[in-house]
Each structure stands twice: as C-alpha cells, then as structure tokens.
N, C-alpha and C positions, 0 to 999 in steps of 0.2 A: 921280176916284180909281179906279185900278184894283184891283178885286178878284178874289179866288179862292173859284169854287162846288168842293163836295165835298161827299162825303157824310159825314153824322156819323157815320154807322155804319162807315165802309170806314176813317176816322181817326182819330175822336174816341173812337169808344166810348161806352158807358154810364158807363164809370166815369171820364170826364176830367172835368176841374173847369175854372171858369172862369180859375182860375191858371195850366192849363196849357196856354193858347194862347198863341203868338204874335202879338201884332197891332202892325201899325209902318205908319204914312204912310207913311215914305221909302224903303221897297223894295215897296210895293204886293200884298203878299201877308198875309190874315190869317187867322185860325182855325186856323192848324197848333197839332195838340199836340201836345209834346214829347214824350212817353209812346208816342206813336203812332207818333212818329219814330224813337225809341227801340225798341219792338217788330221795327218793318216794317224787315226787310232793305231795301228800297229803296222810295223814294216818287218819285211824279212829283208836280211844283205846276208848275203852267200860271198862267199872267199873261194878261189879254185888257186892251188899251187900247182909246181911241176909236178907232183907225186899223184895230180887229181884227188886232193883234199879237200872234201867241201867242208864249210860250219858256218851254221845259221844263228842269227842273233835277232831275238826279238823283243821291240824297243814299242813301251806303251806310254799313252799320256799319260803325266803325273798330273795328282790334284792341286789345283790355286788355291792358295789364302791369301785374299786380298787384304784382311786385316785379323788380329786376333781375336777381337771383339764384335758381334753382332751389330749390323746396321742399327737396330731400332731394338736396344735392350732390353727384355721383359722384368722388370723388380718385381714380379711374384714369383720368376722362377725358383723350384725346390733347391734352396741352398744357396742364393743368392750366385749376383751375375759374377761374383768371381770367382767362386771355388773354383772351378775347373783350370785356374790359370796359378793357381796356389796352393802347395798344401796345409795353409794354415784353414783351415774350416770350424764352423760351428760345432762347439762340443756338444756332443748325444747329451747329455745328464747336464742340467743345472748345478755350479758349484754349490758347496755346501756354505751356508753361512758360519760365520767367523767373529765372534765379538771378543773385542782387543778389552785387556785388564780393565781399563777408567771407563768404560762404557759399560760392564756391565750392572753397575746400578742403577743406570736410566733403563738399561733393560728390564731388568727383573721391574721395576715401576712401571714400564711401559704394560707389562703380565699383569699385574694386580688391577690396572687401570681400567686391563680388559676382563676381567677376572667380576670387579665390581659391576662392571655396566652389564655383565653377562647374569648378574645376582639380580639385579634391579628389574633388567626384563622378565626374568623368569618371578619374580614376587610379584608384579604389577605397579611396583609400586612410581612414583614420578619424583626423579631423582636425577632431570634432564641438564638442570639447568648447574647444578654442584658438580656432574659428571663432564659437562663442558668448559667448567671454570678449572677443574684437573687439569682437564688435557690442555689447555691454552696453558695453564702455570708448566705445564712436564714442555710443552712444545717451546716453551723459554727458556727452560732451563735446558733442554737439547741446545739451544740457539748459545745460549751464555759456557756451556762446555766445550762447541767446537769454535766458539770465537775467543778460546784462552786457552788456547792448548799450550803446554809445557813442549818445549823443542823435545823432550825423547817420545815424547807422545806424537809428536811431528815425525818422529820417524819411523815410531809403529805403524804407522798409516800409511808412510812413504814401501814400507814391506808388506803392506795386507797382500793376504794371495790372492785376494782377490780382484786385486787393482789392473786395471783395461793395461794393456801390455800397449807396444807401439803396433802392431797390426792390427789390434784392437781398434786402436784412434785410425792407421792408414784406413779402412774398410768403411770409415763411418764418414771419412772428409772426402774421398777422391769420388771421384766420378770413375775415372777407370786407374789401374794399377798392374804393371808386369813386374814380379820379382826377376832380377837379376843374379842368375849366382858366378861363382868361380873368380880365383887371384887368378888364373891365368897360369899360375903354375901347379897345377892339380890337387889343392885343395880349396875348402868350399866351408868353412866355421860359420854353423847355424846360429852359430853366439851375435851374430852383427846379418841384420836382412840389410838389403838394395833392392832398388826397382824406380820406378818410373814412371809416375802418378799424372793424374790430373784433379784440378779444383778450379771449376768454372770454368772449365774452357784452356787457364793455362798449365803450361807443363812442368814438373819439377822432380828434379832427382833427389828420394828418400832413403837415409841413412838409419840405421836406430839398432840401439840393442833390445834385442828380444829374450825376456824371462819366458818360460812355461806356463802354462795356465793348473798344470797338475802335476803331478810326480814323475808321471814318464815326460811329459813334455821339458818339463827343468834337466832332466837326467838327458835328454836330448839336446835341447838351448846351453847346456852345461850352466843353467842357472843365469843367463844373462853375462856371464865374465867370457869377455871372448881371448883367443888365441891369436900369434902375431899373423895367421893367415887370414882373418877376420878383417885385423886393420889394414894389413894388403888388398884385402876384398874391396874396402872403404875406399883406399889411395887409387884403386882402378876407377873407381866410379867417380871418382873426385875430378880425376882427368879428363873422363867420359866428357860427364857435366860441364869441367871449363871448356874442352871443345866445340863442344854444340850449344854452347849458348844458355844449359839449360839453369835456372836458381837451386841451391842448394836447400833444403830443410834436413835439420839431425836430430834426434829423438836421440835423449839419454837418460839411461836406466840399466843401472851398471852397478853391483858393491865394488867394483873393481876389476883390474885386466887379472886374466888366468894365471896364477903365480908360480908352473908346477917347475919340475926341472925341463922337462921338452922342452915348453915354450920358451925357459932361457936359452936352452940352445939352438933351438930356432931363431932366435931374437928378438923378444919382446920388445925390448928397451929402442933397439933399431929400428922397429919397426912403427912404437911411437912417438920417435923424434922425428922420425920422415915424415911423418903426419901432420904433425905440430908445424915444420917446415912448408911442407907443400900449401895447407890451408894459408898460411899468410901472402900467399902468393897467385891464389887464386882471382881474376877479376872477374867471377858473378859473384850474387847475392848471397849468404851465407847465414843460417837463422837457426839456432839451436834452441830447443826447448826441450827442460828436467820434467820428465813425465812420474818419476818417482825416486830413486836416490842416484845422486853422482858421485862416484868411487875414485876419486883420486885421476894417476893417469889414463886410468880405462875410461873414464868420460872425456878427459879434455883434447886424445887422441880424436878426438867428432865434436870440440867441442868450443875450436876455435873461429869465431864468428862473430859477423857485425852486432849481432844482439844476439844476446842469451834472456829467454824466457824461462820463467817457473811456476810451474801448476802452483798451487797455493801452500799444499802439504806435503811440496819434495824437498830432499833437503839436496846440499850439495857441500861437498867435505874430503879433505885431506885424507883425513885417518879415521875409518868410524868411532863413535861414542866409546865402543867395548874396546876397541885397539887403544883409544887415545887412556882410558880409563887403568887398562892394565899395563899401561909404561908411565904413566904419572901416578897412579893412587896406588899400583899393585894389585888392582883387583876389580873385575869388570861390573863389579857390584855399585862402581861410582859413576856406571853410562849416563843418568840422568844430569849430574851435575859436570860431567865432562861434556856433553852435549849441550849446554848450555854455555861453556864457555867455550865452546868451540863458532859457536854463531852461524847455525848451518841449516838455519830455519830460510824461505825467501824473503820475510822480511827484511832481516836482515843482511842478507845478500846483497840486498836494494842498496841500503843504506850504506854499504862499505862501497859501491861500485861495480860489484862484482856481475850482477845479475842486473838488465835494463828493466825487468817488469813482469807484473805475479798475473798468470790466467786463472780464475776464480773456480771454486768448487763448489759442488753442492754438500749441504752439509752430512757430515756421517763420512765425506771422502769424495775421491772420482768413483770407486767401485759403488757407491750408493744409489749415482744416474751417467754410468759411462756414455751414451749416446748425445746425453747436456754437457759432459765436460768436452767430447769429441768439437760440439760444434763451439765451443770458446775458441778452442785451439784454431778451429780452422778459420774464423774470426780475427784471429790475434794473426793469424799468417798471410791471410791478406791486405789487411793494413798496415804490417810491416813490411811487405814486398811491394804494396804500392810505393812508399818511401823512397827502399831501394831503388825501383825502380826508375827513377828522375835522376841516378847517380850514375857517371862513367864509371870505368874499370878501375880507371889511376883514382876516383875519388872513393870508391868502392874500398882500393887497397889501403888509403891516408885511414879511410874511420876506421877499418878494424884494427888499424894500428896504434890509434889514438883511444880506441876502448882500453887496451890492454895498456897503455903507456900510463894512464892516468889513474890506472889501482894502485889503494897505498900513496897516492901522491901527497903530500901536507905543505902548505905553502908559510913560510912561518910571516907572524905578523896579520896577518889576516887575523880577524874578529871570527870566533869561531862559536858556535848557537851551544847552549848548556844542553849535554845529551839529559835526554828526558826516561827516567828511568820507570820502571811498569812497577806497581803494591803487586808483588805476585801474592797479595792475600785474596785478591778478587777469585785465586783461583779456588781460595778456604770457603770465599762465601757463593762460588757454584756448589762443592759440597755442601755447605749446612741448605742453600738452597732447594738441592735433595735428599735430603735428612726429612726437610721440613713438608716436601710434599709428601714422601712415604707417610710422615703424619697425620695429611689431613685425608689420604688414601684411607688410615688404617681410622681412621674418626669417622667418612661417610658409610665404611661398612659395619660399623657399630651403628650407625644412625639405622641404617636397613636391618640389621636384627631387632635393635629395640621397636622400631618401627613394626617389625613382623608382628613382636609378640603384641605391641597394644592394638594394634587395627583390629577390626573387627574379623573374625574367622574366614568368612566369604570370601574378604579383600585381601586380605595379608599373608593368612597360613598357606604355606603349600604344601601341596598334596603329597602324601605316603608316596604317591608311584615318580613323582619328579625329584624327591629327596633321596630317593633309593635309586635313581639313574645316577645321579651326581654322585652320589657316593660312591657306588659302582665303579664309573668312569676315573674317578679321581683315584680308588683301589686299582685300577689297573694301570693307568699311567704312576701311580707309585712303585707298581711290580717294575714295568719298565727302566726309570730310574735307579730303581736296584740292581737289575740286571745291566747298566750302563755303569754304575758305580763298580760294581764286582769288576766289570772287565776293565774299569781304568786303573785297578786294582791291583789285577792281577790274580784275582783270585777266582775267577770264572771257572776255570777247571775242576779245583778245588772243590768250589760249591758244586758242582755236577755233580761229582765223584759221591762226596758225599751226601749226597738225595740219593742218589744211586741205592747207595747201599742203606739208605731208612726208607727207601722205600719196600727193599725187600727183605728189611727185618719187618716192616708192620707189614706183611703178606704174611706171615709163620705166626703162630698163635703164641710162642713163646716168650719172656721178656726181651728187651732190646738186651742186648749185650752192654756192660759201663763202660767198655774201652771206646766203641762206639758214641753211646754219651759224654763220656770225655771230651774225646774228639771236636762232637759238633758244637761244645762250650766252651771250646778255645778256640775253632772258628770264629764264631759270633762273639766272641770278646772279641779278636783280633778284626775284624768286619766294623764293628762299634769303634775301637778306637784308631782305626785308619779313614773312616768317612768322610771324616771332615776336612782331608785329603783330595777329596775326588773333585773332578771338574765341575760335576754339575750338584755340588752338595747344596747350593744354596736353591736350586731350584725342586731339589726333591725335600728340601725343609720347609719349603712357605707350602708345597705342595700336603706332606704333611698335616701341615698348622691349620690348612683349608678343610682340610678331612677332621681334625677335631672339631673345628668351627660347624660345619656340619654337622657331624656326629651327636654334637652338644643341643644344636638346634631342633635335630630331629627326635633328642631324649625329651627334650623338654615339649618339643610341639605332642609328642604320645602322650607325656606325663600331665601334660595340662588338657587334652583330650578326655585321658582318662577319671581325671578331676571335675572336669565338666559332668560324665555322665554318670559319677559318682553320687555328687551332688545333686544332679535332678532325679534320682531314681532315688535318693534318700527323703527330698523334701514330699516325692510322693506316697513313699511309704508313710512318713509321719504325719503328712496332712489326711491322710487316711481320717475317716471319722470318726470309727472305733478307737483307733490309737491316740487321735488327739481326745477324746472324752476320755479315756484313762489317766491321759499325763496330767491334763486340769483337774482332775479332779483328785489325784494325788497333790499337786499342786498347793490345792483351796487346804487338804485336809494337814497339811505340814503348815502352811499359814494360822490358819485357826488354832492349830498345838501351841503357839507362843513358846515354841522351843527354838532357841537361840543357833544352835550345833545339832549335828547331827546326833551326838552322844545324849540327847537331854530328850529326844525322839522317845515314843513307847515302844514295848518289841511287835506289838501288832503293827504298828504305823514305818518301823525298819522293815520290817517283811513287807509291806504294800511298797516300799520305797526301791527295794529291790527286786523284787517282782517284774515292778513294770520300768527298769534298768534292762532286766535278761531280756524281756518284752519285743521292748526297742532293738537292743541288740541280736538278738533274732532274726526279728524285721531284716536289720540291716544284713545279714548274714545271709540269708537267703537274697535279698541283691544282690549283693557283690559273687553270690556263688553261680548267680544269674548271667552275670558277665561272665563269668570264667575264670574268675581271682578265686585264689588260694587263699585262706582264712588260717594264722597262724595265732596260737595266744602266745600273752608277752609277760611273764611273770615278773613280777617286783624283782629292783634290782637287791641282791640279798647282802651286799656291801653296804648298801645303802640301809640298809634293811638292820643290819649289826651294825652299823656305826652308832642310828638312834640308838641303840638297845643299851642300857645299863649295865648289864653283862658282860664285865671283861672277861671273862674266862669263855663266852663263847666264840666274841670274835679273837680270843689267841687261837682256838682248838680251827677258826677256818680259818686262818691263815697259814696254821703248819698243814694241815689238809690239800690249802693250794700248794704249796711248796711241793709236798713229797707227787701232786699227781704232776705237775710240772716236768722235774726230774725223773719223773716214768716215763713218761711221756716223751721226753728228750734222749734221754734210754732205749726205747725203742724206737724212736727214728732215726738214731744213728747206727742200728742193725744194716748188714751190708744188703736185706732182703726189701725193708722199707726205705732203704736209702735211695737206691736201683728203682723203685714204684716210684717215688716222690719225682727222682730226674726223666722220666719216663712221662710221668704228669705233667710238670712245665713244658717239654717239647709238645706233648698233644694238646696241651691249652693254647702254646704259640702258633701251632699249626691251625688250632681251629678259629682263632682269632683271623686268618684268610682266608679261612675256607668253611665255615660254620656250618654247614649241612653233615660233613663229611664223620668229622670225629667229637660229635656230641656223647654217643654211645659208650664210645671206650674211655671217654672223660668219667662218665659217671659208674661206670664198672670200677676203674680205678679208684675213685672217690669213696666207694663202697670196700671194694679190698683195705686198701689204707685204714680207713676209720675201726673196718671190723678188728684187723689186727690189732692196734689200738684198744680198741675196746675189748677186748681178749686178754691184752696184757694186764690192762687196770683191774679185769675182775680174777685174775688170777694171786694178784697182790694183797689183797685182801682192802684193798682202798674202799671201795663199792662199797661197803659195808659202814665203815667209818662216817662215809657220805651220807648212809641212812640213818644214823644215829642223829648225825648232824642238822639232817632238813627234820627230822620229829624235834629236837627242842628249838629249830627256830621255827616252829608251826605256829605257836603262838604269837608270834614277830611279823610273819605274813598277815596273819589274818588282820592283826593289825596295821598294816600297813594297808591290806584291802579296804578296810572301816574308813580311812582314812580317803584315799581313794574314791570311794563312793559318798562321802561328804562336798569332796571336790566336786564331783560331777553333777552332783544335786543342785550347789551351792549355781555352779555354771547352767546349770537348764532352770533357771527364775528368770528368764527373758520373758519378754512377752508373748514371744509365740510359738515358745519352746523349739526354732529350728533356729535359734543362730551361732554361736561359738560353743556352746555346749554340746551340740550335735559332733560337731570337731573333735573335739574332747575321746567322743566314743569311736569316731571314723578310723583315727590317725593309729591306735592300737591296732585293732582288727587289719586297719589295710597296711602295716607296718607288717 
C-alpha cells in the first residue's frame, strides 16, 4: 500500500485531531487534514508505489457564496438587481403600440383633439377653455368604453401582446427572486417558469405560465402552452413548496396545454390529472391569479386553489370564443356572441362561483400601467395569505375542498334574487357618444377657421412661412402613409419597379413608351381601389382632409391678401385728383344731358363716357401689372351674344360650327401620337402636384405641343376660316353687347364717390 510522508507540522498542525484526517486504502493517500487543507491555499500530496511512481495533485481554495444576492442591493444598478440571476431581462426596443378594432375611434379622436389644440396655438387664438371641455367629454367617453366592454372585447385585451406577462408582474412584486428549472428528468419546458420569491420579507414559491413578449420570445415560451414536462416541472416545485413550508402563488396565462402528437405521447393528460390530484392535497396556502386568458386544462393543471383571482379583463374558459363558435354556429365569425354565452368574462366568474375576486385595472388594460396593475396583484396576495395564514393544514385542505364542492351547487326551494340583466344599448350610446364628440371636434375647428378669416389680420392670419411648414409636414407624413399602405399592400415592390423605370424614361428625351403608361394606370387604379383596405386608411384620410383644409385656407388667406392690396392701390389710383376731376365732371355732364339710357346720350358725350372708362382702366392696369398680375381681356360670351340676336340663322350656322370643331378635335386626340402626349401629361401633372418645382417646364412644353397639333389640325380643315366669316356678322352683336356693357358700368359708377361697386364692376374682368 502506497503511502504519503509529510510533515505534521507543514499540515497537520498542533491543533488537528485524529478526526481530521483523511485516510482511505483505495486512493493510497493518508494523514491529510482537512483543516490543513482548508488553511493552505494550495497543497502538493505525492503518491510513491513499488515501481517508484510519484504524482502530484494540486488542490486550491474554491470561492464562497454566502448568498446569491448582494448584502445591500443597489436599485440603480444597469439592469436592475436581477438580471444576472434570470434570463428574462428588459427588452433593448420599446414594444410597438397596438390599438385593438373598438378603440380605434377614440383614437383617431384622441388625433384631432391634438391636431386642433396644435391649430389654436399656432393661430393665437384662445380656444382654452372648449379645448378642455373636449378632452374631459373624450376622457369620459374612454371611461364609459372600457367600463362596458363586450366579453370578446374582454378577450382581445385578455391577448394584447402587449400585456405584462408573469415575469413581468414577478419583477415588479418580489424583493428578491431565484428561477428554478428542471422535472428532474432531463427536460426543462420554458412554457411554465418556477422560482422562489419574496414580498416583504416573506417567502413563496411562484408558478405561472409564461407567453413571449415578441416573436422570438413566443417561438421560445412556445406561446405560453406548455408541455407535460412543464407540468412535471410544476408538480416538482409543488412538493418542494409543501416540504418546506413555503405558500404557493400560480399565475395563469395559457390559451391552453400543448396539444401536438409528442406531448400525447409523453402524456399530457397524465401528467394533468397528477396535478389536479396532488394540489388537493397539498397543506400550504394555495392562491392562483388569471393574469390574462385561462385555456381549459392547461390552466387548471396550477389552477387548483383556495382562491382563484382575476385581473379585471382575463377571461377564463373551457373552449375559446373561436372553438366554441366553430362547433355550434359553424363558423368562427360567431366568437362574439359565443363569448358571451360562454360567461368567461371575471365578472361573471364571480357570480357563478368560480373565481373569488376581480384585481382592478387601469383603464386602456394592464399593458396601459403594468407597474400599477403589478402592485394590485401584490396587494391582493398579501391580504389573502394573511387569511390563510391563521388556517392549519387539515383546514387549509376542508376550504379548497369546499371551493370546488360548491360550483354549480342549486339548492331547490330557496328564494332565489331575479338575475339582473345589462341594456347592452349602453354600449350603442358609448358609440353615438363618439359619434357626437368627433362633432363638436369637427364644429371647434370650423369655429378657428371662421375665427381666422374675421379677426383682424395681425391677430388671426398666419403667416406664408407657418402655413407652408404645415403643409409641408402634413405632404410628407402623407408620403409616408402611402409608403405604409403600398407595403400592407403588397405592392411595394411593385411601386419600386415601376418608378424605376419612369424614372429612367423621363432621363431620355424621347416619349414615354404606352405600354409603360398603361401599366402605371392600372397600378394606380388597382392602389385606389384596394386602400381602403389598408390598416392605417383611416389615418392617412383625415390626414388628407387636413391638407385640403389647409390648402383651402392658405388659397384663400393669398386670395384675400391679394384683394386687400388690390383694393387699396385702386382707391389710390382713383382718388388721384386728376382722375377724380375727370370722372365728376363726366358725371355732372351725363346728369345735366337729362338722358335717361345710355342710348339717348350724344356721340360727343359716349365718346367722353368712354374715354374716361379706358382712363380708369388704364389706371388700373398698370396697378395690377404693378404687382405682377397678368392682365387678360374677357370678351362677351358669344352664346349669349346669339341667343339675344334675332338671327336664327346665325345662331344655327354656330352651332354646326361647334359640332364639326368638336368632332375635330376629338379626331385628333384620339391619334395614337396625341393620345401618348395627353397620358404623358396626366402623369407629369400628378407628379408635379408633389413635387412642383421639378416638372413645371415639361408640363408647359407638353401643353404647347398638344394645342399646337391641334391647332394645326383645325387650320388644315378648313374650319379657321368658317370661324372668320362667322365672328364678322356677329361683329355687330358684339359691339352691341359692348354698348350695353358700358351702360352697365356707367349706370354702377353714379355712387357718390365713384369708388364703390362700380370700381368692382371694372376690377373682377381685368383681374379675372
């Protein structure tokens, strides 16, 4: 037998005892004392055989953990104090918001709400106190929607993804928390967490199913439906828990257990009847709470317990809405009303027995303020384990025996209360209730336009350069919008492709190609008639409708700008001295005539009358060309013109006139060469309608090609000519319609100071 020399002093010590050696036949090494070993950062033990074999083994201190958690935790550390003991951690990216069908009309109100107040500060105008009475009628009608929700609305909520998961809630109640994993027989189903919490001080083993917070995370949790090794995981910890004394809390949130072929062959069903078995047998505390839907046996597998709690808007159910819907109606299209006669809301939970009591939300859901529903929960779990608390084992095991005994009980004879049935119209009049604010929404922003235009310019109009941002801003989040529509579309590619290829037909000087045009007109039909399709059509319509509103605003604030200094550069002109001593004293000299009409006037005294007609318009002429308008004249309409006229045979010969230029004219735009320009011209006008700087140019090039052709055709037809025959015998019809005309005009400048509607009179031509 090989042994190990040492020295006792360099190992042993004075103070080792005969207990604290080692000595063993079967690894050939004896006299180490543990103590020694213990001390000495590192020992060499040497082995010598008959063969003079030595081998050295070197044995160093391992490190102590006295606990897993830090003496004196720091709550600022990066990542809070448990990550490191979990891999459930804070996700990098904020989820994306989520608004379920029946809410989004308070949203989009919620938009405009902001939309107006963001109008009113930027006009100046004070519109404090109607902006406040909005939001308090929108902040009751949020209150009056989620306090009358429809059970399938209870369930869309019970699935928001974005609803706090059970680690979500563990993280926010415990003071400290160790997940547990493994059945013990080498699997480990992330579908059902364990661990080992505390809240205030006491200690409790946490059970719960765990959904995903995201796509890989569900694809990992397998969506909250666990596997029979998950409930094995459960029935470990269950044991744990009754051994050491510790109270049970179970968190359920589950569409149901995993229903593939494996798991039957594993044993599902065996594996939630031992569950169901063991928990009635348990003597600690037992406290299950529906953090958002209970799926049949995959809940009740963790779900048998002195009290059962329920968030506000979980539900808890057999068969969901869509199962129950498609074995009775045929068709999952009847979940709402299968969901209602299934009674799987917790109020009604209540009411049948099932469920001991609802922990409140805030409104909009738990995902609205997870941290405020966390502390209900932990609230609701301590004043029900103080309860338990005061209870032995055997009385522990009577109540939750007496929970379950007494669902469904009916005792006959007893006086039973008239069930109290709900007007589900209240739910008609939270709608008309936002029917009716979008009303007074879309009344205070007519009050701020009409408001814009009478206020005084200073105070009300805004400025070119703030109506041109908002417009701007609004043109680009409408690009955006488009570009989200196309892709929910499916036509994103699509639209690439072909930009693609207009862009680099308008880089070549030559026409577009019509198959190309073709093309991008049965896009944009097909684009037009699938929008109203897309997710977010309703928000790139008001968006839109905002941009007209604008638009309109800012035509009109130019056009009444332009009126303004139309107007004062006219009454300067005419208050002129020279000019006003003309117009009175034509005036005086048509007065003294005692001629009734203009026709009864002398031709010296038409000549003065007209004279200082051109005078004036002159005047004004050089204004307006002053500002930079364009001065167009507007000849009598000549329809109008041969209708007076006596002359049927003139107005027959223009009406075959219009016909045949018509029919020319339609003739040649249906040429394959002016057809090609014309679809050519609509896309460059839609294209400049976004881009106006870009394709003015080729608009008007186009504009010019077209007409020329056109006009090329008619003088080749000999029409041209027909037309001249035509304007010389109605030259006498004109001129009388001029006479007539400037009788008008005369008649209207016998104001007093010659500038008031008569001036009008001469403006609205010219600047027309």
């Amino acid at each position: 037998m090989a042994s190990m020399s040492h020295s006792s002093i360099a190992l042993g010590g004075a103070s080792a005892s005969a207990s604290d050696y080692l000595r063993s036949s079967a690894n050939g090494v004896t006299g180490v004392s543990l103590r020694a070993l213990g001390r000495r950062t590192m020992v060499t033990a040497t082995t010598r055989s008959s063969n003079n074999l030595y081998v050295t083994a070197r044995l160093k201190k391992g490190k102590k953990f006295d606990h897993p958690w830090p003496a004196n935790p720091d709550p600022n550390v990066k990542g809070g104090v448990l990550s490191y003991l979990s891999e459930f951690k804070p996700l990098g990216n904020a989820q994306k918001p989520v608004t379920l069908d029946f809410e989004r009309p308070l949203v989009e109100l919620e938009k405009k709400i902001v939309d107006v107040r963001k109008m009113a500060e930027e006009t100046g105008l004070d519109f404090t106190e109607q902006i406040i009475t909005l939001e308090t009628k929108y902040r009751q009608a949020l209150k009056d929607l989620y306090t009358h929700l429809t059970p399938i609305q209870r369930v869309n909520i019970a699935r928001h993804p974005n609803r706090p998961t059970f680690l979500d809630h563990i993280h926010n109640i415990t003071d400290k928390f160790m997940e547990l994993h493994g059945d013990r027989a080498g699997y480990d189903d992330p579908a059902i967490v364990t661990g080992i919490g505390t809240i205030d001080g006491k200690r409790y083993m946490f059970i719960g199913h765990q959904k995903g917070r995201n796509t890989k995370e569900n694809i990992m949790r397998n969506f909250g439906m666990p596997t029979p090794h998950g409930y094995r995981k459960a029935l470990r910890m269950m044991y744990y828990a009754d051994h050491h004394g510790f109270p049970i809390v179970t968190f359920i949130d589950t569409p149901g257990a995993y229903a593939d072929l494996k798991s039957e062959e594993k044993g599902q069903g065996e594996a939630i009847a031992n569950n169901l078995r063991t928990m009635f047998g348990l003597k600690v505390p037992i406290l299950s709470i529906v953090i958002g839907e209970g799926g049949s046996g995959g809940a009740l597998a963790i779900g048998c317990a002195n009290k059962m709690l329920m968030l506000e808007n979980a539900v808890f159910y057999v068969a969901s809405p869509e199962a129950c819907a498609a074995i009775l109606w045929q068709t999952s299209k009847a979940a709402p009303e299968a969901a209602e006669k299934l009674r799987i809301t917790s109020k009604e939970l209540v009411n049948l027995n099932v469920a001991d009591g609802i922990i409140p939300e805030p409104l909009g859901g738990a995902h609205a303020d997870p941290s405020w529903t966390s502390q209900q929960i932990k609230i609701a779990i301590n004043e029900n384990m103080n309860e338990f608390g005061k209870m032995s084992g055997e009385e522990l095991l009577k109540h939750r025996m007496a929970k379950y005994r007494k669902i469904g009980v009916f005792i006959e004879g007893e006086p039973v209360e008239p069930e109290k049935k709900i007007n589900m119209k209240r739910r008609d009049a939270v709608a008309s209730t936002s029917r009716n604010l979008e009303g007074e929404v879309e009344k205070l922003r007519e009050q701020i336009l009409k408001a814009k235009e009478a206020s005084p310019e200073s105070e009300v109009e805004l400025s070119s350069q703030v109506l041109n941002e908002m417009i701007e801003k609004l043109k680009s989040d409408i690009d955006e919008e488009y570009t989200k529509a196309a892709k929910a579309m499916g036509l994103e590619e699509r639209l690439a492709a072909t930009r693609e290829e207009f862009s680099k037909a308008n880089a070549e000087e030559h026409l577009m190609h019509p198959v190309l045009i073709e093309r991008i007109e049965k896009l944009k039909e097909e684009f037009n008639a699938r929008l109203s399709e897309a997710p977010n059509y309703e928000s790139l319509k008001a968006k839109l409708d905002m941009l007209k509103d604008f638009s309109r605003a800012k035509a009109a604030s130019e056009a009444a700008s332009v009126k303004k200094e139309i107007d004062k550069r006219f009454r300067e002109a005419v208050e002129r001295p020279e000019v006003r001593e003309k117009v009175e004293a034509v005036k005086a000299e048509v007065a003294s005539s005692g001629a009734s009409s203009f026709e009864e006037l002398s031709d010296e005294l038409k000549e003065k009358v007209l004279k200082t007609k051109r005078e004036v318009e002159a005047e004004m002429a050089v204004v307006l060309k002053s500002m930079g308008l364009e001065l167009e004249a507007v000849k009598p309409n000549l329809k109008e013109v041969v209708a007076e006229s006596p002359n049927e045979n003139i107005q027959e010969k223009l009406e075959k006139l219009n016909r045949e230029i018509n029919e020319k004219i339609e003739e040649v735009v249906r040429t394959p060469e002016i057809k090609s320009m014309v679809e050519l011209l609509k896309v460059e006008t839609a294209k400049a309608s976004r881009m106006p700087d870009q394709g003015s140019q080729k608009i008007e090039a186009l504009e010019m090609q077209i007409k020329q052709k056109i006009a090329d055709a008619l003088s080749m037809s000999g029409l041209q000519e027909k037309q001249e025959e035509l304007e010389k015998e109605l030259a006498a019809a004109r001129e009388l319609a001029g006479e007539e005309s400037d009788e008008s005009v005369k008649d209207d400048d016998d104001d007093e100071d010659g500038s008031g509607s008569g001036r009008s009179e001469i403006i609205n031509p010219s600047f027309a």
